[in-house]
C-alpha positions in Angstrom: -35.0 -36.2 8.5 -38.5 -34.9 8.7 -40.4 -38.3 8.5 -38.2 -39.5 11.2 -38.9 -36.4 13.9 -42.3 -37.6 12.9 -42.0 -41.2 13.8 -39.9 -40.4 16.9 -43.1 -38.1 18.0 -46.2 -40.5 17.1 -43.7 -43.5 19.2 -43.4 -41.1 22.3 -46.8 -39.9 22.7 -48.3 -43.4 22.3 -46.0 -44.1 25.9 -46.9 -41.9 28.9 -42.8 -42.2 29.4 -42.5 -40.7 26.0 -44.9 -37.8 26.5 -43.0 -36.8 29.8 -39.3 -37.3 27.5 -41.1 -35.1 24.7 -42.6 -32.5 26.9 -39.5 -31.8 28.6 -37.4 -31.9 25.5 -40.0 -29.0 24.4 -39.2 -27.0 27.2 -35.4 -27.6 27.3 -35.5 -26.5 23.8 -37.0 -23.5 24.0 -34.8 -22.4 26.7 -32.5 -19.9 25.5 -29.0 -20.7 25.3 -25.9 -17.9 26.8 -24.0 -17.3 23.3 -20.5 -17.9 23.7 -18.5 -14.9 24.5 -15.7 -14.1 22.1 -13.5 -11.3 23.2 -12.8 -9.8 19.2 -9.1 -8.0 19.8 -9.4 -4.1 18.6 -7.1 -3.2 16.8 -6.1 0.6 14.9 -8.4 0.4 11.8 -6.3 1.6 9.2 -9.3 1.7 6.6 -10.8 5.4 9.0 -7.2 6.2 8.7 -6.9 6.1 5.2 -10.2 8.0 5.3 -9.2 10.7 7.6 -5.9 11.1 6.2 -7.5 11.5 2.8 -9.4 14.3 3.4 -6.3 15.8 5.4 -3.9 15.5 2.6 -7.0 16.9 -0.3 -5.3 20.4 -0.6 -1.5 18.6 -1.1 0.5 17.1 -3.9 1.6 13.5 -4.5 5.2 12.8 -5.7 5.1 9.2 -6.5 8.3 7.4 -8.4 7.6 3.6 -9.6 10.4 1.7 -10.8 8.9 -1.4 -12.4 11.8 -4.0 -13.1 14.3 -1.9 -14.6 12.1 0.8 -16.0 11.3 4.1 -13.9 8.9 6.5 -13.7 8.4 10.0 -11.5 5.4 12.5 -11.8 3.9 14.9 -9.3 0.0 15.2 -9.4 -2.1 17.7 -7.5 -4.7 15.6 -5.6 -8.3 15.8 -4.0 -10.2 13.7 -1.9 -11.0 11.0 -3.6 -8.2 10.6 -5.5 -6.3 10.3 -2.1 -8.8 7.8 -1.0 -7.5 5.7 -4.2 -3.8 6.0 -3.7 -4.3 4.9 0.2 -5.8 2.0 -0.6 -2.7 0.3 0.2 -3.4 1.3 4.0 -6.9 -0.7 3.3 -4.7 -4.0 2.4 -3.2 -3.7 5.6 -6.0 -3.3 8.1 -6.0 -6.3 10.4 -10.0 -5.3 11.6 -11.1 -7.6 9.3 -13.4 -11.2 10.5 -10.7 -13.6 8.5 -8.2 -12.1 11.0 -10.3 -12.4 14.4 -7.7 -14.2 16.6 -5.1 -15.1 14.1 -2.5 -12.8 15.5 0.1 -13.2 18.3 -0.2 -9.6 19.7 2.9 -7.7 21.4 2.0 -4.5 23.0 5.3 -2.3 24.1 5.1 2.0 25.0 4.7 3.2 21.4 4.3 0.1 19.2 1.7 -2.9 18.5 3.4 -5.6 17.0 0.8 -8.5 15.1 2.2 -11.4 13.5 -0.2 -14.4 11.6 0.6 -17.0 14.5 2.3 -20.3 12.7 -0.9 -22.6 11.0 -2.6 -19.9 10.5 -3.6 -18.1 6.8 -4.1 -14.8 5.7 -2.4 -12.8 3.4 -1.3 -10.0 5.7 1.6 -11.6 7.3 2.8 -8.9 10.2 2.0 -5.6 10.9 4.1 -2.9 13.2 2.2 0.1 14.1 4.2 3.4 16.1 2.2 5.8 18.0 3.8 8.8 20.0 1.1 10.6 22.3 -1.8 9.5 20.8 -0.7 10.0 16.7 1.2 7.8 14.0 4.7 7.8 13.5 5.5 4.6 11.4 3.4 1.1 10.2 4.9 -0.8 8.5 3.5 -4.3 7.3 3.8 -7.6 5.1 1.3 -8.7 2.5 2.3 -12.3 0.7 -0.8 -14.3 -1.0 1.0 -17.5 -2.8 -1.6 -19.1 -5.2 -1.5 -22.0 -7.9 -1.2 -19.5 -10.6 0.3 -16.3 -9.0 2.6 -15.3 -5.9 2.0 -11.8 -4.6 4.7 -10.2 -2.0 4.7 -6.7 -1.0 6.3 -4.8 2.0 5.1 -1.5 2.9 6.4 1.5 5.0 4.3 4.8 5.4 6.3 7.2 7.8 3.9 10.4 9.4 4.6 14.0 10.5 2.7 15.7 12.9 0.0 13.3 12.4 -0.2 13.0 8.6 1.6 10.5 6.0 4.7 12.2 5.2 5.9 9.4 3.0 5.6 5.5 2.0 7.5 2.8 0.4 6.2 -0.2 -1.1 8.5 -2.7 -2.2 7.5 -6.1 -3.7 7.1 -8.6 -6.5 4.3 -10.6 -8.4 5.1 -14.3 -10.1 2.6 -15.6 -12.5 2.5 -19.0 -13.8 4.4 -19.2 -17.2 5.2 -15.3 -17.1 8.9 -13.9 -15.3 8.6 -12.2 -11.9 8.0 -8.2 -12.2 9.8 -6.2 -9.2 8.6 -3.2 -8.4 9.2 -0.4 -6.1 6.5 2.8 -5.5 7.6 5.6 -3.2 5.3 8.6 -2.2 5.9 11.9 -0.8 3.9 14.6 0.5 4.8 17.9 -1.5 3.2 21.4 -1.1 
């Protein structure tokens, strides 16, 4: 490519018609081209929320029950910070203010809810997202992950309901199929306890 720029120059300034082409193709070049304007939709970021609500909810407890298949399991654990930031990661999974997701939705704004769905042709593993605000604070998102891979298919549905502005409870219901291996079910609810 290089020895050819370099033919393509020694042929044009040999010509007085080729120095005028090169000259002005030096100065069209160096003119500076308007980018294209892209209009990148905003949409809540539910990564700060998972933040904020992490350091809102550090003084409460977590009940969580899994049910994985058949089995089932409830504890209650006394939280902080960070281990708040770790059990709303789900929240993270869910955040459509990522660059894979820059016009990908179809977007449908009504009073209180924003509706995203992954317009038909398009990929991404979060599927459709519902997000509820009352007067400026969460009341309900809801939202569908499904990633379907040569070797695995992931599905999960998630509901996290808020009071007064902070998660009040979640449900996350879904499955995972590996290749060779039966599907697991599982099920993990959370509640806000004192």
């Amino acid at each position: 490519m290089t020895q050819l720029i370099h033919l393509l120059t020694i042929y044009l300034k040999k010509s007085k018609e080729g120095l005028f082409i090169l000259t002005t193709l030096f100065f069209v070049g160096c003119q500076k081209l308007k980018p294209k304007e892209i209009s990148i939709p905003e949409y809540p970021d539910l990564q700060v929320l998972s933040e904020e609500q992490a350091n809102l909810l550090s003084t409460l407890q977590l009940k969580k029950t899994v049910h994985l298949n058949e089995e089932r399991e409830e504890k209650t654990f006394q939280m902080d910070t960070s281990k708040w930031k770790k059990e709303l990661s789900f929240l993270d999974e869910l955040n459509p203010n990522r660059p894979e997701y820059v016009g990908v939705f179809e977007v449908e704004e009504m009073e209180n809810v924003i509706k995203l769905n992954l317009k038909e042709g398009e990929s991404g593993i979060l599927k459709n997202l519902v997000i509820t605000k009352v007067k400026g604070q969460y009341v309900r998102i809801s939202g569908t992950i499904h990633e379907n891979r040569d070797v695995y298919i992931y599905h999960k549905d998630t509901e996290v309901l808020f009071k007064s502005g902070l998660i009040h409870v979640w449900k996350i219901l879904g499955y995972q199929k590996m290749m060779f291996n039966d599907t697991v079910n599982f099920k993990i609810f959370g509640q806000i306890t004192n």
